[in-house]
C-alpha positions as CSV (number, residue, x, y, z in Angstrom):
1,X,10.0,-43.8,1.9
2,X,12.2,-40.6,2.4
3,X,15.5,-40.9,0.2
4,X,18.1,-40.6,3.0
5,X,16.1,-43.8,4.9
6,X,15.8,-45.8,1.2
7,X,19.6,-44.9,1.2
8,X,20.4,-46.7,3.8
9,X,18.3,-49.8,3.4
10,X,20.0,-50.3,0.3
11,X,23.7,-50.4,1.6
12,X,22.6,-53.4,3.8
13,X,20.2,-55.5,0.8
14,X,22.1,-57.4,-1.3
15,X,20.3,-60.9,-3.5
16,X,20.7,-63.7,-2.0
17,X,20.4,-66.9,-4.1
18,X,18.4,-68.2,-1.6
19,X,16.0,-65.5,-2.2
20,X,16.0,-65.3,-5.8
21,X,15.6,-69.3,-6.2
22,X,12.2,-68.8,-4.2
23,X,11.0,-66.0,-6.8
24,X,11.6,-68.3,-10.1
25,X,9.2,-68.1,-12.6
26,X,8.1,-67.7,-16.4
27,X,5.8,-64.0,-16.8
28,X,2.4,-65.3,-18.5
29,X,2.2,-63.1,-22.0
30,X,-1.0,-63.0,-23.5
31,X,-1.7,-65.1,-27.3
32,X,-1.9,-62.0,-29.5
33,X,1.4,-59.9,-29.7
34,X,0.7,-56.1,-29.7
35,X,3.0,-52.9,-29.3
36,X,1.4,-50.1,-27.3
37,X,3.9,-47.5,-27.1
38,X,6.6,-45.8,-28.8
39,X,8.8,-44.1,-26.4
40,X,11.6,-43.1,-28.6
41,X,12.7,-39.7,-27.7
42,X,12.3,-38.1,-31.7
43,X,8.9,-37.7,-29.8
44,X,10.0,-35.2,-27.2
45,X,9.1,-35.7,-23.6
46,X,5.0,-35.5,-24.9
47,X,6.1,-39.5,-25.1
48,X,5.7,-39.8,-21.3
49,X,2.1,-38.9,-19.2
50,X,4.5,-36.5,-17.0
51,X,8.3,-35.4,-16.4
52,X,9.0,-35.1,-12.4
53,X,12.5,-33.4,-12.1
54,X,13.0,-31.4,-8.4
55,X,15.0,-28.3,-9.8
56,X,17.6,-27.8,-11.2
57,X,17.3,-31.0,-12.2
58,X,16.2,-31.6,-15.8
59,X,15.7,-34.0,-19.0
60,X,17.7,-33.1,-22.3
61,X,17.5,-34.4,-25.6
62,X,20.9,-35.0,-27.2
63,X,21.7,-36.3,-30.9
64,X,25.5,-37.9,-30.5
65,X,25.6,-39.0,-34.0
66,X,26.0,-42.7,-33.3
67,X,23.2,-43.8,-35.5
68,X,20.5,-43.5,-32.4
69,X,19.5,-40.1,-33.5
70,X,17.7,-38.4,-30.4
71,X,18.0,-39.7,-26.4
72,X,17.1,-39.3,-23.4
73,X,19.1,-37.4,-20.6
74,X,17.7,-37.7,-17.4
75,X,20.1,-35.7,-15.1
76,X,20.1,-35.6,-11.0
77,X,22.8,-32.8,-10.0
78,X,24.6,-33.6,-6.9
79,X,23.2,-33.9,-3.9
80,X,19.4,-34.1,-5.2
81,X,16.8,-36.6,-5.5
82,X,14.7,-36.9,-8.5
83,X,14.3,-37.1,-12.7
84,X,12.4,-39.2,-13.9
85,X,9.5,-39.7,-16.7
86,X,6.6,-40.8,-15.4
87,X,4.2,-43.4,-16.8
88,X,3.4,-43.4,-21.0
89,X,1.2,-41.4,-23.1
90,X,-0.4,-43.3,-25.8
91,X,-3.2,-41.3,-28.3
92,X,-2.4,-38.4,-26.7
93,X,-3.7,-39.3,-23.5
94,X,-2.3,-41.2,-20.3
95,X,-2.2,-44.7,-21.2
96,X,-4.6,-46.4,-18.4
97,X,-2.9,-49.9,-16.9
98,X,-5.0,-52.6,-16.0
99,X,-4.4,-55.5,-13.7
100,X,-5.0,-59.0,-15.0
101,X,-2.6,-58.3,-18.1
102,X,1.0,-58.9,-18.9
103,X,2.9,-55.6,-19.9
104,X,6.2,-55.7,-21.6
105,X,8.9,-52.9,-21.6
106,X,12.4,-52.9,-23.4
107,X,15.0,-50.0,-23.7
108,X,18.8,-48.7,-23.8
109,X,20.5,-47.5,-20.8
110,X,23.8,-45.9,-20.1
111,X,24.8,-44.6,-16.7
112,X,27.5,-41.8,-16.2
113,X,28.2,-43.9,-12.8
114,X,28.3,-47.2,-11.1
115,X,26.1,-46.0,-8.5
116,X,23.0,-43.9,-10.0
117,X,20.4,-45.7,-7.7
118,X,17.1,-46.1,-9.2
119,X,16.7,-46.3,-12.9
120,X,12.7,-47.9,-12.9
121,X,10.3,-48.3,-10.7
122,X,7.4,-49.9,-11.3
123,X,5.7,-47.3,-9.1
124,X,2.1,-47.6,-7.1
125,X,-0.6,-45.1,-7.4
126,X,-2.0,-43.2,-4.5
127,X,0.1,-42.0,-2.0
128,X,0.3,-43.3,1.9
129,X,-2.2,-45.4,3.3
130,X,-3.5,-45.9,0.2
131,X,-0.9,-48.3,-1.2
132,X,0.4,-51.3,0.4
133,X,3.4,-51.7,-1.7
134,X,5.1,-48.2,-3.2
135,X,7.3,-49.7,-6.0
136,X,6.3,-53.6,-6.3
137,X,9.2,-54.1,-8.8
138,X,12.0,-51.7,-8.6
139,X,15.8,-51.5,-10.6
140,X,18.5,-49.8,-9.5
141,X,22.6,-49.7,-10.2
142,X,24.4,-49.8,-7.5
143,X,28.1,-50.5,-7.4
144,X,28.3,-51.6,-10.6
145,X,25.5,-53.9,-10.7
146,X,21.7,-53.6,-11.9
147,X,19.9,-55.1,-9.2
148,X,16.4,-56.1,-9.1
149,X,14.0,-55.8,-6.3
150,X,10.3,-57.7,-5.5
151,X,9.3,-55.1,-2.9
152,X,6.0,-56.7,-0.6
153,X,3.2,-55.6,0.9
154,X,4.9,-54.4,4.4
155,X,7.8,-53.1,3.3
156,X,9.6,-56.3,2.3
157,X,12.7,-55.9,0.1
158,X,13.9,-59.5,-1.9
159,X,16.4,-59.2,-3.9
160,X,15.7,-61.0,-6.7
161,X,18.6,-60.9,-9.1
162,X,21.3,-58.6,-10.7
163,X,23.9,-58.8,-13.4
164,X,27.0,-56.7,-14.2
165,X,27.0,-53.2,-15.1
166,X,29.2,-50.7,-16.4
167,X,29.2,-47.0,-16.8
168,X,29.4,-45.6,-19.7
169,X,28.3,-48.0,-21.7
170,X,24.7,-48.9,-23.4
171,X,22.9,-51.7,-21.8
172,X,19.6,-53.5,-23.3
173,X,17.0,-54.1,-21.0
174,X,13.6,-55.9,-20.9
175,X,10.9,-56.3,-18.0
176,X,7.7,-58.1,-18.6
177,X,5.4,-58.0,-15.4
178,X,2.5,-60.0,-15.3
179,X,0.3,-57.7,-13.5
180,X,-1.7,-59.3,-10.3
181,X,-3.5,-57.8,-7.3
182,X,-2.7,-61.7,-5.5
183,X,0.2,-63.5,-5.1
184,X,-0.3,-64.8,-8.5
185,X,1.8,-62.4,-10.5
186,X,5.3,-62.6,-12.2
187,X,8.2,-60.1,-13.9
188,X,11.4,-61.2,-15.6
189,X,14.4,-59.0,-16.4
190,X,16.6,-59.4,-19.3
191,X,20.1,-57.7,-18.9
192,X,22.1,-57.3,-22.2
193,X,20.0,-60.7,-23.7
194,X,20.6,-62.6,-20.3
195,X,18.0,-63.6,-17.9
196,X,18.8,-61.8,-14.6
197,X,15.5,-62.4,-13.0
198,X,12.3,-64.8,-13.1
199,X,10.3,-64.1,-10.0
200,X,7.0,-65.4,-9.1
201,X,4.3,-65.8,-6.6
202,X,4.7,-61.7,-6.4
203,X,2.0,-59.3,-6.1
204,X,2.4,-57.2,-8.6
205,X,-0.8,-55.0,-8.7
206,X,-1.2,-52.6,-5.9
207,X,-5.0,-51.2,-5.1
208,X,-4.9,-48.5,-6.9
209,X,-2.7,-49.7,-10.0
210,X,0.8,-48.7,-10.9
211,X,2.7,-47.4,-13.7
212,X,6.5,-47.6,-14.5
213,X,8.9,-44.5,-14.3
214,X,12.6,-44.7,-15.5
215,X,15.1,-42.0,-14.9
216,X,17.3,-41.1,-11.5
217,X,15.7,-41.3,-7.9
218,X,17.3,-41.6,-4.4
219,X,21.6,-41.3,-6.1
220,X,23.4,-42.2,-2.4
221,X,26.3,-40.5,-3.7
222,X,26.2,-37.0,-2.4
223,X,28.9,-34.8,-4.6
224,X,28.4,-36.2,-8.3
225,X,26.4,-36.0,-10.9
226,X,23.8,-38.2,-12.2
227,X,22.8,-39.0,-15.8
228,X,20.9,-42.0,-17.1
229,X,20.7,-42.0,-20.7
230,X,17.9,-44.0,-22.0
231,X,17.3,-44.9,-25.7
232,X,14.6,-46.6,-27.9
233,X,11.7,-47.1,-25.3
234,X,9.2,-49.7,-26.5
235,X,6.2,-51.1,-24.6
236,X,4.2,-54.3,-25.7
237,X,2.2,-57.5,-24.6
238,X,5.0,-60.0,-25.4
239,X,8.6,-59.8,-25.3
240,X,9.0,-59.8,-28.8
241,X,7.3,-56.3,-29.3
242,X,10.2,-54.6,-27.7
């Protein structure tokens, strides 16, 4: 979808409880724990399988002394569309997701605004046709709120879930997606230790797979700035590896 159309879709979708309550559900983790990536930006952007920033906009990695060391700076300058990292590199290679599996992701963000638009999506390969759903699980902050998205096959936002957000300030967040090509899969979202979301009977596998990107897409907000910080990016099979 074009950003100026997503734009514009996302003024008029808001949760509903109605919708969330049909979604509820616990994300199946698998019996052995495991972390599979280290994300942390003392790695440098080599930590993600690709950086996709439209110029001038551009990742940074600054040290603020607070203890964090390193972050992540994904910026969007006003009036443009994209930065963000895309998918993980594990081994020095792209790490390959597989349907079938539960994946679990937990991280830091801070926003310079209440209104950055997308900060993940858990984004389909191929490009078209050849999807039927281009982001089947999708964040974004939007006045001040992080709001969570099942997108289905067809185009079919549900809004999920969302929780209270506030700019400049660190936020601690944790997806686990239980990763099916049928209407079998799962995610939860954990805002700040508080379960926002826990959706089921989603499809959460598209054909040709998908892999998560976090950063800025699609701001709405024409003449400012956009910076989401992100810190301490973890990926594991259970929610206690991140």
């Amino acid at each position: 979808m074009k950003g100026r159309k997503r734009a514009k879709r996302l003024r008029r979708l808001l949760p509903t409880a109605a919708a969330a309550a049909a979604m509820t559900l616990v994300v199946a983790t698998p019996a052995h724990a495991s972390l599979i990536w280290n994300g942390d930006a003392s790695g440098g952007t080599g930590v993600f399988a690709g950086i996709l920033c439209d110029s001038p906009n551009y990742v940074y990695m600054p040290d603020w002394g607070d203890g964090r060391g390193k972050i992540f700076g994904f910026v969007s300058k006003a009036g443009q569309t994209r930065c963000e990292a895309h998918s993980v590199r594990v081994g020095g290679s792209e790490y390959a997701f597989t349907g079938g599996r539960a994946y679990w992701w937990g991280w830091e963000s801070m926003t310079s605004t209440g209104n950055t638009a997308t900060v993940f999506q858990w984004k389909s390969n191929g490009t078209g046709e050849q999807h039927q759903q281009n982001y089947p699980v999708i964040m974004m902050v939007l006045e001040n709120q992080l709001r969570v998205w099942y997108v289905a096959p067809g185009e079919q936002w549900i809004g999920v879930g969302s929780g209270t957000w506030k700019s400049g300030v660190w936020h601690k967040i944790k997806l686990g997606i239980n990763a099916q090509s049928s209407t079998s899969g799962s995610f939860q979202v954990y805002l700040d230790g508080n379960l926002i979301v826990d959706a089921k009977n989603a499809r959460t596998w598209d054909d040709f797979g998908n892999k998560p990107r976090w950063g800025v897409y699609d701001s709405n907000v024409a003449d400012t700035d956009q910076v989401n910080w992100i810190n301490d990016l973890k990926m594991g099979t259970t929610s206690g590896d991140v």
